[in-house]
C-alpha positions as CSV (number, residue, x, y, z in Angstrom):
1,X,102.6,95.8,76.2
2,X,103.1,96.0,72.3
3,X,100.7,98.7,70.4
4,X,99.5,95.7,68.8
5,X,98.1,94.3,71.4
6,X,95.7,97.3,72.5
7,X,93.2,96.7,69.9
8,X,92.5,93.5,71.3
9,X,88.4,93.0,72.2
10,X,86.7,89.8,72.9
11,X,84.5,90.1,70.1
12,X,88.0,89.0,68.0
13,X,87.5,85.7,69.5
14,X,84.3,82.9,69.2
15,X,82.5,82.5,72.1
16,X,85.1,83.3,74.9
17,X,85.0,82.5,78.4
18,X,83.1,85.7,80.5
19,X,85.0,85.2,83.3
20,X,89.3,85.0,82.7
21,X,90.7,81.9,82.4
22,X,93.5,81.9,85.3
23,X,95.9,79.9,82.4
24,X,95.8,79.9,78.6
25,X,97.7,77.7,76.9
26,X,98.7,76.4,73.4
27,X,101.0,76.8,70.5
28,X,102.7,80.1,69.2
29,X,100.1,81.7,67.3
30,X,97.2,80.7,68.0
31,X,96.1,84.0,70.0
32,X,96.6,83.3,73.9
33,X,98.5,86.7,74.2
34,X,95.5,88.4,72.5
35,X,92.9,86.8,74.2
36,X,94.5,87.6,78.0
37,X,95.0,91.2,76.7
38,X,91.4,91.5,75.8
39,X,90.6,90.6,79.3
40,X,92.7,93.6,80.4
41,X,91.1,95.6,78.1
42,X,88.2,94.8,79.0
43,X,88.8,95.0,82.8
44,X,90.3,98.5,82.2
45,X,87.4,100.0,80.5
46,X,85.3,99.0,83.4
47,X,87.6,99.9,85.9
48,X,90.2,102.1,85.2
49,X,93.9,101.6,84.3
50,X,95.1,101.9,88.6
51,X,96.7,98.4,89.4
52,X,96.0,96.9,86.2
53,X,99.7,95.3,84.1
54,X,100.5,93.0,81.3
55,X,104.3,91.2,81.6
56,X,106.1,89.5,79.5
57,X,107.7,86.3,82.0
58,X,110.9,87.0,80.5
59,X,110.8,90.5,81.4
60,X,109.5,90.0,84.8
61,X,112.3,87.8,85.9
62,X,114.9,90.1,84.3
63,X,113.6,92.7,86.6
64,X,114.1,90.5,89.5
65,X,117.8,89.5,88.2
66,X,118.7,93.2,87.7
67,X,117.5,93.6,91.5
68,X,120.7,92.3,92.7
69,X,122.9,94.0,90.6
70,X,124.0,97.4,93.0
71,X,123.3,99.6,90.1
72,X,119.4,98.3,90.5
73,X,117.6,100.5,92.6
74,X,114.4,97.8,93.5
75,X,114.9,95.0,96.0
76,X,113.3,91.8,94.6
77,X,111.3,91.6,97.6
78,X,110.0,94.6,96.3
79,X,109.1,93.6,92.5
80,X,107.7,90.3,94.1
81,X,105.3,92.2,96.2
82,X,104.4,94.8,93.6
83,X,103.6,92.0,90.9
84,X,101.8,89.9,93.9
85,X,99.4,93.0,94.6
86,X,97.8,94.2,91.4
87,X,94.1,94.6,90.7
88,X,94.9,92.3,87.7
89,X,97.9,90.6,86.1
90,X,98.3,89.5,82.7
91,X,101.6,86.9,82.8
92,X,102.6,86.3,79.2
93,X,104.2,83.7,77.5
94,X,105.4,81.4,81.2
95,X,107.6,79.1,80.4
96,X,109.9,81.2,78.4
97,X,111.7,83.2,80.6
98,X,115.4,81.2,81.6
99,X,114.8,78.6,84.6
100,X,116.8,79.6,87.5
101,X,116.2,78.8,91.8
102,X,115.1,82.3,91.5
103,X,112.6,82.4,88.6
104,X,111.1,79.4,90.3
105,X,110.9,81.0,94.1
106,X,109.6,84.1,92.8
107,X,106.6,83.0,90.4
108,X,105.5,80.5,93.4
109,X,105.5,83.9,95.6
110,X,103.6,86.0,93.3
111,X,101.1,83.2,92.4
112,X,100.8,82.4,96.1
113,X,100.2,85.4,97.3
114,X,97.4,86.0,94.5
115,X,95.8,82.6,94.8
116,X,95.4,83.5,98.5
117,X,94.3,86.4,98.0
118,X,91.7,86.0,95.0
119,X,93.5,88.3,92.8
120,X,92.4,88.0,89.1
121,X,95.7,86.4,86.9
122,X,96.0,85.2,83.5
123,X,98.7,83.3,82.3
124,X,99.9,82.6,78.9
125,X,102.0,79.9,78.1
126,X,103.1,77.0,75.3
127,X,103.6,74.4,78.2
128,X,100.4,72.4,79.6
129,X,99.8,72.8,83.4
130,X,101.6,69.3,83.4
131,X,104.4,70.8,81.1
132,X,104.9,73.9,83.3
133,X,105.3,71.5,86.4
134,X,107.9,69.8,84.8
135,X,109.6,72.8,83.9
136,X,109.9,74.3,87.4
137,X,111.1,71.5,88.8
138,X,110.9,71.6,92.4
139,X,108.3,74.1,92.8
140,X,106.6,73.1,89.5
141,X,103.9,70.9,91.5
142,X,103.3,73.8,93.6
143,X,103.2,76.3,91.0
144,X,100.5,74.7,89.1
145,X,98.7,73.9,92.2
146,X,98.1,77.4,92.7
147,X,97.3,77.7,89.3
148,X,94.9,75.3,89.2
149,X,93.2,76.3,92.1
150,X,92.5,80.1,90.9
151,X,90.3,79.6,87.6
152,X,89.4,77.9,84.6
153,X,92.4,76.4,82.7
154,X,91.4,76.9,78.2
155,X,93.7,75.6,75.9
156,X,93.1,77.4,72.3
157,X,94.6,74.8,69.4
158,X,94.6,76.3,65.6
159,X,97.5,76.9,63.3
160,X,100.1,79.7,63.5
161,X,98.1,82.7,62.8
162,X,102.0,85.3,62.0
163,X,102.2,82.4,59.0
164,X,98.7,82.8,57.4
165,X,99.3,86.7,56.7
């Protein structure tokens, strides 16, 4: 996570949901990365750090493409059940990462496993549920399924906030 981000509280934000939305989306700027991270915060002061992450998409699925390199020491079975079984997941910026079989097979595992299990997500993301299904082509129906079916869904709309310092 980027220093930035740790000052992030809900107070910063008007009347936010108490609960997480499972999916935030909307254009670059507009404060979806803050607003997930001051869930985490949030869920950290109250329970502790244990089992609690914030990953950028692109960087998860460059894990899971290192995995098969034989230099990589971590199985992608292995990051796909570690991401699948933390207290709570902060996925940032979906959409972003590139689109490969692979990227697509392992987000449906991670978000299947956690939908099934009831394990608090939030996703970030410029696409729209019906955007992201697009996206992932075959799995995209199923992706956002799961998505759907784990929490509230906010879109946040405002301008660019990096061009109004």
């Amino acid at each position: 996570m980027f220093p930035v981000h740790l000052k992030a509280r809900l107070s910063d934000f008007h009347n936010p949901p108490e609960t997480p939305p499972v999916f935030i989306y909307g254009g670059a700027g507009v404060g979806k990365t803050h607003l997930a991270v001051a869930y985490l915060v949030r869920e950290i002061q109250a329970r502790g750090e244990a089992s609690k992450v914030f990953i950028r998409s692109v960087d998860l699925m460059n894990r899971l493409r290192d995995s098969f390199r034989s230099s990589f020491n971590q199985a992608a079975s292995e990051i796909i059940s570690a991401f699948s079984r933390h207290r709570f997941l902060v996925i940032d910026d979906l959409g972003a990462e590139r689109h490969t079989d692979l990227v697509q097979e392992a987000l449906y595992d991670v978000l299947d496993f956690r939908a099934g299990h009831r394990l608090p997500t939030v996703i970030t993301s410029n696409f729209s549920l019906d955007r992201v299904a697009e996206h992932y082509g075959d799995f995209g129906d199923r992706i956002t399924s799961r998505i759907a079916g784990m929490g509230e869904i906010l879109a946040l709309k405002g301008r660019d906030r990096r061009w109004q310092r």
